[in-house]
Every structure is written in structure tokens, then in C-alpha cells.
C-alpha positions as CSV (number, residue, x, y, z in Angstrom):
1,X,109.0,89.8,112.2
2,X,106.1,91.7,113.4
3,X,103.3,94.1,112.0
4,X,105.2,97.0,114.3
5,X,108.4,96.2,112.8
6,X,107.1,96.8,108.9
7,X,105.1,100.1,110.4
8,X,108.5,101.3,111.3
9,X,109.8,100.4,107.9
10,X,107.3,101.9,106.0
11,X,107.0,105.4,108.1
12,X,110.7,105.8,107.4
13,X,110.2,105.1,103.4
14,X,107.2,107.4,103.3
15,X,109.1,110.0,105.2
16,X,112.0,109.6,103.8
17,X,113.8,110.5,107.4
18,X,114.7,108.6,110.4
19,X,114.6,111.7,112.6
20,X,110.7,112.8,110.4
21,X,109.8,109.0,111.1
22,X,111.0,108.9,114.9
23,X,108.8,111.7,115.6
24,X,105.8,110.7,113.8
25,X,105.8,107.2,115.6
26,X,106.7,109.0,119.0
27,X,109.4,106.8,119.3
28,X,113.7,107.9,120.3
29,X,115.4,107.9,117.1
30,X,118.5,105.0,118.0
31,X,115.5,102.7,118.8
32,X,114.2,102.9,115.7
33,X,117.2,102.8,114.1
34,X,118.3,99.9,115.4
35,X,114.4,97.9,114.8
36,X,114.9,98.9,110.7
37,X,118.9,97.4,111.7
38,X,117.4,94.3,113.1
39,X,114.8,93.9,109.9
40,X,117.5,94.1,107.2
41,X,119.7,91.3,109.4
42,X,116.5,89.5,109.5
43,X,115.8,89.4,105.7
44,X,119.5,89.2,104.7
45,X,119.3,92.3,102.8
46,X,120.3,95.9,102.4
47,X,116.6,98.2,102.6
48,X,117.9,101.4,102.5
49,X,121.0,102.9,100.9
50,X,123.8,103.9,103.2
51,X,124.7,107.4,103.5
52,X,122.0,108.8,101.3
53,X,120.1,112.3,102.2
54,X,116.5,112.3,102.0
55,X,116.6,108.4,102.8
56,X,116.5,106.5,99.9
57,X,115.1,102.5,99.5
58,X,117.6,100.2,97.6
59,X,115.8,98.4,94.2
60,X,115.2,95.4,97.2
61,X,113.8,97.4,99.8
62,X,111.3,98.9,97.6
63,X,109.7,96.2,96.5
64,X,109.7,95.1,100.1
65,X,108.0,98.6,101.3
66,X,105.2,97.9,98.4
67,X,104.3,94.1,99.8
68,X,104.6,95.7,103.4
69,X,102.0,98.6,102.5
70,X,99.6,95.7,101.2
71,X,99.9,93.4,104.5
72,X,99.4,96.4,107.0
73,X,96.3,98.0,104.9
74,X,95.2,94.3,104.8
75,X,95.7,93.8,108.2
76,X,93.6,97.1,109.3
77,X,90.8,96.2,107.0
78,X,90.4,92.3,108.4
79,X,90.3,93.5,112.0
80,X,87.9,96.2,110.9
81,X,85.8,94.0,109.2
82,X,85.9,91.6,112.0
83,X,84.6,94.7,114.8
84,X,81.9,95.2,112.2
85,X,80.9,91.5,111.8
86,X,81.1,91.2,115.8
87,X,78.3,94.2,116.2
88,X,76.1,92.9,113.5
89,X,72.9,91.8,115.5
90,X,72.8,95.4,116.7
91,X,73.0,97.7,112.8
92,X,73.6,96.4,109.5
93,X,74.5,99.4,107.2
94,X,73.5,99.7,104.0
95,X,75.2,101.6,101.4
96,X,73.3,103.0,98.0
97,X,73.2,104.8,95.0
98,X,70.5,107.3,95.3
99,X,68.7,106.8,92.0
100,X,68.0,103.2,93.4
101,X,65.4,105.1,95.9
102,X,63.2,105.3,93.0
103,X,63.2,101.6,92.4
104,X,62.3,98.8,94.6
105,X,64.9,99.6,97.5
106,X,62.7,100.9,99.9
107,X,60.4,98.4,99.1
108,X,63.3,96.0,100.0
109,X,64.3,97.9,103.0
110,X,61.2,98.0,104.5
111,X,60.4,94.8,104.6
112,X,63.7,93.6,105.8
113,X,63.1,96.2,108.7
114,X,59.6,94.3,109.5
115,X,61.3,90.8,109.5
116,X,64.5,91.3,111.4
117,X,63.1,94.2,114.0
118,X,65.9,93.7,116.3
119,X,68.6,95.1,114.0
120,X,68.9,98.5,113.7
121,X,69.2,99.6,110.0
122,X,71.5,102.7,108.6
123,X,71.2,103.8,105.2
124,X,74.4,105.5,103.7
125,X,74.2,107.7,100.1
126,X,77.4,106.0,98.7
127,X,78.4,105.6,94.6
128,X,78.9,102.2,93.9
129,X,82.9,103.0,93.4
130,X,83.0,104.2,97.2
131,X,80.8,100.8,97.8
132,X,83.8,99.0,97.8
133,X,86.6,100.6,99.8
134,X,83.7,100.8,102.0
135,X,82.8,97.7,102.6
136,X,86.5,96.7,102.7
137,X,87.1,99.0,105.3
138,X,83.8,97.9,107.6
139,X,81.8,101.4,107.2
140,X,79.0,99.2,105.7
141,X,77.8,95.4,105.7
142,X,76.1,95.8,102.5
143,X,76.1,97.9,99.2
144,X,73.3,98.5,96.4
145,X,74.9,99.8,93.1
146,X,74.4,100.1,89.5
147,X,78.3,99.8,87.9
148,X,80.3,97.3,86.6
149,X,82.5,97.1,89.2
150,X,85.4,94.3,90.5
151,X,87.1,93.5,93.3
152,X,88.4,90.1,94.6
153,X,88.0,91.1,97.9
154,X,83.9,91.7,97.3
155,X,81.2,89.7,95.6
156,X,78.9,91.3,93.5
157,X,75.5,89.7,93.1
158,X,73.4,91.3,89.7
159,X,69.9,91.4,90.8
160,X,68.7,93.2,87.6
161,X,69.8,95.1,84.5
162,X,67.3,97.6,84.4
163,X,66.5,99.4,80.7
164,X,67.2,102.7,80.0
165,X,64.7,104.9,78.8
166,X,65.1,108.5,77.2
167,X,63.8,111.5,78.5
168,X,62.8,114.0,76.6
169,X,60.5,117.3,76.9
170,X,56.7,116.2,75.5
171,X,57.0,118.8,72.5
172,X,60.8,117.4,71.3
173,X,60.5,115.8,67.8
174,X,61.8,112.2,68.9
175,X,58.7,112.5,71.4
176,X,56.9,110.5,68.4
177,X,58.9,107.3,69.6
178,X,57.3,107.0,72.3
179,X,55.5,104.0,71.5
180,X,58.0,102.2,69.2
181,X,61.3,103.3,71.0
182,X,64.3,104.4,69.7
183,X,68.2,103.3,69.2
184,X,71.2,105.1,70.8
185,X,72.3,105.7,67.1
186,X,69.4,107.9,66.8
187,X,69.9,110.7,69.3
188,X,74.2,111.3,68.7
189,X,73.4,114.9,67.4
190,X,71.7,116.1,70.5
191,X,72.9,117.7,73.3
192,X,72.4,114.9,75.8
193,X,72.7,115.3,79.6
194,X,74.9,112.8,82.1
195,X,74.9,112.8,85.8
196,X,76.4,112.9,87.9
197,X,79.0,115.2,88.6
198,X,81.2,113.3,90.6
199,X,84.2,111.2,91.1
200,X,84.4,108.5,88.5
201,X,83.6,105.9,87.4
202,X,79.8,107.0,88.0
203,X,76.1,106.3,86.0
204,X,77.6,109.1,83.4
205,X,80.4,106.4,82.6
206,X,78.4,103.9,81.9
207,X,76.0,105.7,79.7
208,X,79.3,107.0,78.0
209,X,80.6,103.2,77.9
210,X,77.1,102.2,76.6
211,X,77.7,104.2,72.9
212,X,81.2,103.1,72.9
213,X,80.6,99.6,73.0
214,X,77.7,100.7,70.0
215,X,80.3,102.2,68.2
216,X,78.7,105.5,68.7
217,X,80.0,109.2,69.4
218,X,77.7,111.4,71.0
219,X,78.7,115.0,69.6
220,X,77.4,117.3,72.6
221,X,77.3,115.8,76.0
222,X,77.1,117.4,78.9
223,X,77.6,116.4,82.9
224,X,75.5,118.1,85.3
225,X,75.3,117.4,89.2
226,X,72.6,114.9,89.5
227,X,69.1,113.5,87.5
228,X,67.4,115.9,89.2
229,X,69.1,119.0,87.6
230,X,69.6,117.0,84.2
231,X,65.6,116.2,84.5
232,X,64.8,119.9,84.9
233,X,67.2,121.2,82.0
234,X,65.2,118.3,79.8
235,X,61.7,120.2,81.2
236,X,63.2,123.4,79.8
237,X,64.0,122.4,76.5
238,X,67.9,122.4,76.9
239,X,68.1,119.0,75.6
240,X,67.7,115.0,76.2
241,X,68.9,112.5,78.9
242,X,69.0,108.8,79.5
243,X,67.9,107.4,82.9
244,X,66.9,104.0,84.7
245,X,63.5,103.2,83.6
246,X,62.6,103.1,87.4
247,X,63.4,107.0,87.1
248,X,60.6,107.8,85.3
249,X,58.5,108.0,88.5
250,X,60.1,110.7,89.7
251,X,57.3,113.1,87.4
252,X,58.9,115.9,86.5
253,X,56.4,118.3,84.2
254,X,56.5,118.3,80.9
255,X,58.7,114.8,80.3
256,X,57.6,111.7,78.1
257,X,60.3,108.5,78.3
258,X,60.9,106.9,75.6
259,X,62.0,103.4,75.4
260,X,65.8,102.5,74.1
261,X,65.8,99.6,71.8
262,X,69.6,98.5,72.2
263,X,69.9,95.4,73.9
264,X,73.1,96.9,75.6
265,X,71.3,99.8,76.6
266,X,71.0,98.8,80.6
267,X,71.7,99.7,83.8
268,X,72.8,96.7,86.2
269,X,71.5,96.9,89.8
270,X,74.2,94.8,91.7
271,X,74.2,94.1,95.6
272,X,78.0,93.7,97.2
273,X,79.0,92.0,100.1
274,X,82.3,91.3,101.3
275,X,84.1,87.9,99.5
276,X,84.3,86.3,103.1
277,X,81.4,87.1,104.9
278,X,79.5,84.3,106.2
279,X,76.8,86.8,108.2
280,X,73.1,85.7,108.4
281,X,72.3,89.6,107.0
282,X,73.4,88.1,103.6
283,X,70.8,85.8,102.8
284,X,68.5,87.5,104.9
285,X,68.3,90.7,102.5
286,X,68.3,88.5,99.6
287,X,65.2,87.1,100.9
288,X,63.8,90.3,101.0
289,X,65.3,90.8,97.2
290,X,63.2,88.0,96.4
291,X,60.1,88.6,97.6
292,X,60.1,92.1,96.2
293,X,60.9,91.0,93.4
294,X,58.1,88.6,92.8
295,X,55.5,90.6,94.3
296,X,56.1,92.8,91.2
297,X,56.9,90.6,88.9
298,X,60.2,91.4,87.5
299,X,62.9,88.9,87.1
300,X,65.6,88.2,89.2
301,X,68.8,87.7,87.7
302,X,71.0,87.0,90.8
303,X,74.2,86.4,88.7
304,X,77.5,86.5,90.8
């Protein structure tokens, strides 16, 4: 059996036609007729049902097509993954959340630049969801996140859980906590902004996942693009919004941040790196992680 045999199978599943199928593969019809003939003689069994109009998979054949889907999407990714480990010494690309640009990524990205000069860096806006197909599928080497996120094919390395910290517009009445904090449980009858606005899960699920796991039902909460926008409505006076504590820098007018008292009220900042890949980039970045780290003090978790 080859890989161009269970193409064939699985273009005339998906297609549902052996004429659609033919075309689509650029291939004469009784050829690939007789291929999907010689596959069922080969496994002993009956893939498709006789006769039927659109083509139809018997109970065996499409269990067959779903194990035949996984080897050929496994296939592509291994021999992408393979072109991308090849050209390593020339780019490593780097994927990352953006609110991590207010942390110590650049920091972390700068310095890796400095020591390794002869590979070409790429940095690639990507939300820690879209991390992990990526990385699967070779578009980047490396990716920086922030969700709780698992995969067998990828391992995720928690370098931090970074505190949350509430913003709020310096004349709000919970501005008085800003030097004793507050708890979650405390702000579920304000109108509370999430970001961002796209395909979950994202930062606003965790925040969401944060008061669940408290017990806690926020009554107004509302999703807006990104931190910048929610930041600005805050400014206004619209309402409230939770962020990483490294957000804070970004110094929007008007804002005090006030510290969240929950122990579960955190933000993990997690690297991921593909479950087989034995590339010196790896341990070279964690290096940099390192040193970052301890040149401002903060604590390295590096929990796999």
C-alpha cells in the first residue's frame, strides 16, 4: 500500500464521485477505478457500497477513510517539519501573542539576535491556539503564548504565570484598592471589558475561565478587538478590565492598576516547541529566557 493509493481513496470519499475524484487528481477515471479495486482486494474488504449514487463508504470503509485522513495530514506535516528543521541555521521563526511585546520578549529576542547573529530571526503575530497548528505544520520553530493549551504533538514549557491586575479609570470607586488589591468577587457587577475579539479560545477565555473556576458570574461583560481599545474605553469611564501585569506599561492616561488578590487570577506565559525537535534553537532561546529572567529578577518556572 502506498500514500498515493489512500490519496485516491480519500479524494473519492470526500468527493463522493469517481468521475469528481478522477478530475480533481488529473488522473483517467478506469485507472483510478481499478487502484480503489486493487485497495479493497488488498485489505480484504468492501470500502464503498456497490451501486450507490453520490458514492457512499460502507460502516468499514469509513472508519478506514478517517485513519487514512490522519496518516496523509501526518505525513505532510513530518516532511514539512523536516524542510523547516533542514533550513534552520538560516531563520528560526518565532510566533507570539502580541501583549507579550509588553513583557520581556523583546528583551529575550534581542539578546538571542546578539548571540546567535548568523540566524536570521522572523517574528510572526500568532494567538497561542494558531501556535500550534503552526508549529505542526513548520510555519514557525518556536511559539510564545499565554493559554492553557495541549497537544501531544508539541511541548509546552511555562516560563511564568504572570498576575493579573485591574484597570480602572483613576476617579472609579475601586481606585481606593490600589494599594491593598482586590478579589475577582469584588468587581462581578461591573461592566468589565475582554479582548480580544477573535477566534477562540483567546486571553478573553481565560479571564472568563478564571471566575468560573471562582465560582463567579460576571453580570456585564463585554469583548472588544484588542487591550488597546478595551484600555481606551477604561480611560473613558465605560468600565473596568483585567490585563497582564506587564500591560500596565503600555500608559494609557487616566488608568491606575490595581492588584488582584486571587491566587488563580494569572496569566501563564508558555513557550512551545515541537514534541520531537532535537534543534540547538531550543535550548538556545531558553538560554536567553534565562538570563532575562534573572537580570530582572523574576522567577522562572520552566514547568513542562
Amino acid at each position: 500500500m502506498e500514500l498515493r493509493h489512500l490519496r485516491y481513496f480519500v479524494t473519492v470519499v470526500e468527493e463522493q464521485s469517481i468521475t469528481k475524484a478522477a478530475e480533481k487528481l488529473c488522473i483517467a477515471q478506469p485507472p483510478l477505478s481499478r487502484q480503489i479495486q486493487n485497495l479493497e482486494q488488498e485489505l480484504g474488504i468492501l470500502l464503498f457500497e456497490r451501486g450507490s449514487r453520490p458514492v457512499r463508504t460502507t460502516e468499514a470503509g469509513q472508519f478506514f477513510y478517517q485513519h487514512a485522513v490522519q496518516i496523509l495530514t501526518h505525513t505532510a506535516q513530518a516532511a514539512s517539519m523536516a524542510k523547516r528543521i533542514s533550513a534552520v541555521n538560516k531563520i528560526v521563526r518565532i510566533g507570539y501573542v502580541s501583549s507579550l511585546l509588553y513583557a520581556l520578549l523583546p528583551q529575550i529576542i534581542y539578546l538571542f539576535r546578539q548571540r546567535h547573529s548568523d540566524i536570521q530571526v522572523e517574528l510572526i503575530e500568532c494567538g497561542t491556539k494558531d501556535q500550534i497548528e503552526a508549529l505542526k505544520q513548520g510555519k514557525i520553530d518556536l511559539g510564545f503564548g499565554r493559554l492553557r493549551i495541549s497537544d501531544p504533538a508539541i511541548k509546552r514549557i511555562v516560563l511564568r504565570e504572570e498576575k493579573l491586575k485591574l484597570a480602572v479609570h483613576k476617579n472609579h470607586r475601586l481606585a481606593e484598592y490600589i494599594e491593598q488589591g482586590l478579589y475577582l468577587s469584588q468587581i462581578t457587577h461591573e461592566t468589565i471589558f475582554s479582548y480580544p475579539a477573535t477566534q477562540k479560545p483567546n486571553f478573553s477565555t481565560l479571564i472568563q475561565s478564571i471566575f468560573t473556576e471562582l465560582g463567579l458570574v460576571p453580570k456585564d461583560m463585554v469583548e472588544v478587538r484588542e487591550i488597546h481599545m478595551a484600555l481606551g474605553l477604561v480611560s473613558s469611564g465605560e468600565g473596568i478590565c483585567l490585563i497582564p501585569e506587564s500591560a500596565s506599561d503600555i500608559g494609557m492616561k487616566n488608568l491606575v492598576y490595581i492588584p488582584i488578590l486571587d491566587v488563580e487570577a494569572y496569566s501563564p506565559i508558555s513557550l512551545s516547541v515541537r514534541n520531537m525537535d532535537q534543534s540547538s534553537y531550543v535550548p538556545n532561546i531558553l538560554a536567553c529566557v534565562r538570563e532575562v529572567f534573572e537580570q530582572e529578577n523574576i522567577h522562572l518556572k520552566m514547568n513542562e
